[in-house]
TORDO-219637 format. One record per atom (N, C-alpha, C): y, x, z; atom name. Coordinates in nm, 3 decimals. Layout:
R   north    east      up atome
R       Y       X       Z    CA
...
! end
This chain:
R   north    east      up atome
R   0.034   3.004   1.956     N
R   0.089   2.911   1.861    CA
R   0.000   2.786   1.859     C
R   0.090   2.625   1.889     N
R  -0.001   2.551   1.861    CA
R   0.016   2.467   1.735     C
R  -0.020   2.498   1.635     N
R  -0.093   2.390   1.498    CA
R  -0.078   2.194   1.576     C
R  -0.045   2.145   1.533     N
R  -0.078   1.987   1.513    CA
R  -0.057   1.899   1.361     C
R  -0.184   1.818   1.412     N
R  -0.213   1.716   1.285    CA
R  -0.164   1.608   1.251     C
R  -0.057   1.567   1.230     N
R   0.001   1.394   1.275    CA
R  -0.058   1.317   1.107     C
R  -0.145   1.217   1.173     N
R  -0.210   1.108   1.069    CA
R  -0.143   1.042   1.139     C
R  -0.111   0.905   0.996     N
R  -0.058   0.844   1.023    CA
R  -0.135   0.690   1.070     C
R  -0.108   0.581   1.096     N
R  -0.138   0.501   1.206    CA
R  -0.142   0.399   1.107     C
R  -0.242   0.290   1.074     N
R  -0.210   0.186   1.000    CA
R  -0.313   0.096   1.043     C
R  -0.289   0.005   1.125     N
R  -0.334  -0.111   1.189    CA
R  -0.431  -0.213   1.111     C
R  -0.567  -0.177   1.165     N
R  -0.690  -0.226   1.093    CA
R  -0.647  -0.401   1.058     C
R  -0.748  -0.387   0.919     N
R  -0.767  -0.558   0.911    CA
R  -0.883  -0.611   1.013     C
R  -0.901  -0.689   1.133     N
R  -0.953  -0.761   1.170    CA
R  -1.048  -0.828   1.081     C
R  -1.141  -0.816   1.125     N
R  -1.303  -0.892   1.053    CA
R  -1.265  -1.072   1.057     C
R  -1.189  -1.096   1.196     N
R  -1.241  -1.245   1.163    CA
R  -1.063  -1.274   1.106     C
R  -0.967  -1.175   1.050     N
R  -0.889  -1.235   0.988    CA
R  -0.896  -1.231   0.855     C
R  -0.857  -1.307   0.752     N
R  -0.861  -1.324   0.618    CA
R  -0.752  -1.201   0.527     C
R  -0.759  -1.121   0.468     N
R  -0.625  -1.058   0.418    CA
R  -0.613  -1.163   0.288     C
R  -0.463  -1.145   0.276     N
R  -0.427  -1.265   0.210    CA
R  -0.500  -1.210   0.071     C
R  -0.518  -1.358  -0.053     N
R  -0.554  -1.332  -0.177    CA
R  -0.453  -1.239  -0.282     C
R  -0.310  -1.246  -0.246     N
R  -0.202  -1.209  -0.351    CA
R  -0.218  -1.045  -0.273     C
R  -0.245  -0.951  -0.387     N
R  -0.210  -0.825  -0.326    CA
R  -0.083  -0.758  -0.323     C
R   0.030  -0.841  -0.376     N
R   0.132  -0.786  -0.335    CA
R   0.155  -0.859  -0.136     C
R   0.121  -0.954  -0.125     N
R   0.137  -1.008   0.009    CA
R   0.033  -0.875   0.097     C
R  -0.085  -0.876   0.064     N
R  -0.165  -0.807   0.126    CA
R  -0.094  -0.707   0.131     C
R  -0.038  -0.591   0.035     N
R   0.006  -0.511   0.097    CA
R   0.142  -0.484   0.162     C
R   0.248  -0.596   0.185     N
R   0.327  -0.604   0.277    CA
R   0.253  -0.626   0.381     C
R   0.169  -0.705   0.434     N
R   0.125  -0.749   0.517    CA
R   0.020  -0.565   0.592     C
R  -0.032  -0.518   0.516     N
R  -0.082  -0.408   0.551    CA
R   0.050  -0.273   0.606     C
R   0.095  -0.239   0.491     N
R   0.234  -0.128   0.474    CA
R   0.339  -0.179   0.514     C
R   0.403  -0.293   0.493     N
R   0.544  -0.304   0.537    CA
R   0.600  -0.325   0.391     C
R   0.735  -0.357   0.369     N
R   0.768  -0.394   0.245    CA
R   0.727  -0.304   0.129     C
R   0.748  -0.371   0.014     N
R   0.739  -0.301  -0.116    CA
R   0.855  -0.186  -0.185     C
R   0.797  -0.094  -0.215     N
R   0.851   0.015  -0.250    CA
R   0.977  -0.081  -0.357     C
R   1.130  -0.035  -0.354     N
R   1.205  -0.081  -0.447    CA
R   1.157  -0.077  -0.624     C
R   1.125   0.011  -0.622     N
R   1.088   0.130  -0.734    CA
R   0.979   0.069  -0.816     C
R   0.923  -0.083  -0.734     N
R   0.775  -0.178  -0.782    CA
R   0.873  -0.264  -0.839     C
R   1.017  -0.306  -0.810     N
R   1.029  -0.384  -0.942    CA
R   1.115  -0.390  -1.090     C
R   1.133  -0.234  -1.096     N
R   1.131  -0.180  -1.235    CA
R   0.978  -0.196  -1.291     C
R   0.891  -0.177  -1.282     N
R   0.772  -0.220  -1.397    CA
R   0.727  -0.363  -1.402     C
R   0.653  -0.326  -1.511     N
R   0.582  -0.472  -1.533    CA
R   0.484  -0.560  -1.408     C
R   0.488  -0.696  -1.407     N
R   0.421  -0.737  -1.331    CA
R   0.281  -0.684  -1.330     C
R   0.235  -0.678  -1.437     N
R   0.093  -0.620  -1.426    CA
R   0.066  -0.488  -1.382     C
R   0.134  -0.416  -1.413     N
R   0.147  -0.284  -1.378    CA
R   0.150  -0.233  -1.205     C
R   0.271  -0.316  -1.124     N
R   0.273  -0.325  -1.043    CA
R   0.148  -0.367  -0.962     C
R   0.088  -0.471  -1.022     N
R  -0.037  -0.556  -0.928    CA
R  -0.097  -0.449  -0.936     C
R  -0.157  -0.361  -1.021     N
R  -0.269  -0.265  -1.018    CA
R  -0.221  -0.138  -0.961     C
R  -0.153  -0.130  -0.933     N
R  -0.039  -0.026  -0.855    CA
R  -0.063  -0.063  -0.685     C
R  -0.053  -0.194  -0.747     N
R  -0.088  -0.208  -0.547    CA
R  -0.230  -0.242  -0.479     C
R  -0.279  -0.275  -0.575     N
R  -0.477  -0.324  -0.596    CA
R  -0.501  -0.188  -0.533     C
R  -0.485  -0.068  -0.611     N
R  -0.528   0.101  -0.618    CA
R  -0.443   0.135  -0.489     C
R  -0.355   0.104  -0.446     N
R  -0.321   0.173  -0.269    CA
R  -0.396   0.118  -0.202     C
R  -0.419  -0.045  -0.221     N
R  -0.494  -0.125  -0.086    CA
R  -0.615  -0.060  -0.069     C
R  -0.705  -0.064  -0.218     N
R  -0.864   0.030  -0.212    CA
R  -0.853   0.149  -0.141     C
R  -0.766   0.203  -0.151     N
R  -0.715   0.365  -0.096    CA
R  -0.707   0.366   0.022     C
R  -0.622   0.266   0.077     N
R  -0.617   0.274   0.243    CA
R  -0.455   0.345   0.230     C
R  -0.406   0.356   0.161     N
R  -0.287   0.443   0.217    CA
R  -0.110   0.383   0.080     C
R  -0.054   0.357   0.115     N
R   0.104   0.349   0.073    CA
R   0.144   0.413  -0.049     C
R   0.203   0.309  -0.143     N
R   0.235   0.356  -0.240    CA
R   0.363   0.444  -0.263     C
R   0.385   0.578  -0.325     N
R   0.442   0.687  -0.329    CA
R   0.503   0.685  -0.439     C
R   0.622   0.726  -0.435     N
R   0.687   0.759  -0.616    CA
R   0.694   0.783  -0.696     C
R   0.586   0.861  -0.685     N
R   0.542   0.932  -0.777    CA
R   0.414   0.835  -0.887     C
R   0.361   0.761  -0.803     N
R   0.306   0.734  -0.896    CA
R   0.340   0.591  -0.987     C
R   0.454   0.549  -1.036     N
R   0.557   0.529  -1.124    CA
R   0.523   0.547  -1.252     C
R   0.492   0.704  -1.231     N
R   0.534   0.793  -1.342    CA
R   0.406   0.806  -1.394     C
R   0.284   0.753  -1.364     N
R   0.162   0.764  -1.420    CA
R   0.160   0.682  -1.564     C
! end
C-alpha cells in the first residue's frame, strides 16, 4: 500500500518584489480571488480575516465566518 501527501503549492513572495500594502489585494495577489462569503461581513472584519490568512501562509476557509 502506498500512503501519499499532497501539500499544496503557493508561489513564494519574491524578496526584491513589494507585496502590495492593501491586504485584501495582497491576498488575491497571493490565493487567487476572495472567498464570496468575505462580502457578507463587515469591512473590518474581513481585513482582519485576511491580515490572519496572509500571517498564516494559507487560504481563507468557511468556516472561519463563523468565528
Amino acid at each position: 500500500m502506498i500512503l501519499t501527501l499532497e501539500i499544496p503549492f503557493f508561489p513564494p513572495i519574491l524578496p526584491h518584489t513589494t507585496p502590495p500594502a492593501d491586504p485584501l489585494t495582497a491576498y488575491e495577489h497571493r490565493f487567487g480571488a476572495l472567498p464570496h462569503w468575505l462580502d457578507e461581513l463587515s469591512e473590518s472584519s474581513a481585513r482582519r480575516l485576511v491580515r490572519q490568512a496572509l500571517q498564516r501562509g494559507e487560504p481563507l476557509t468557511a468556516a472561519e465566518c463563523l468565528d
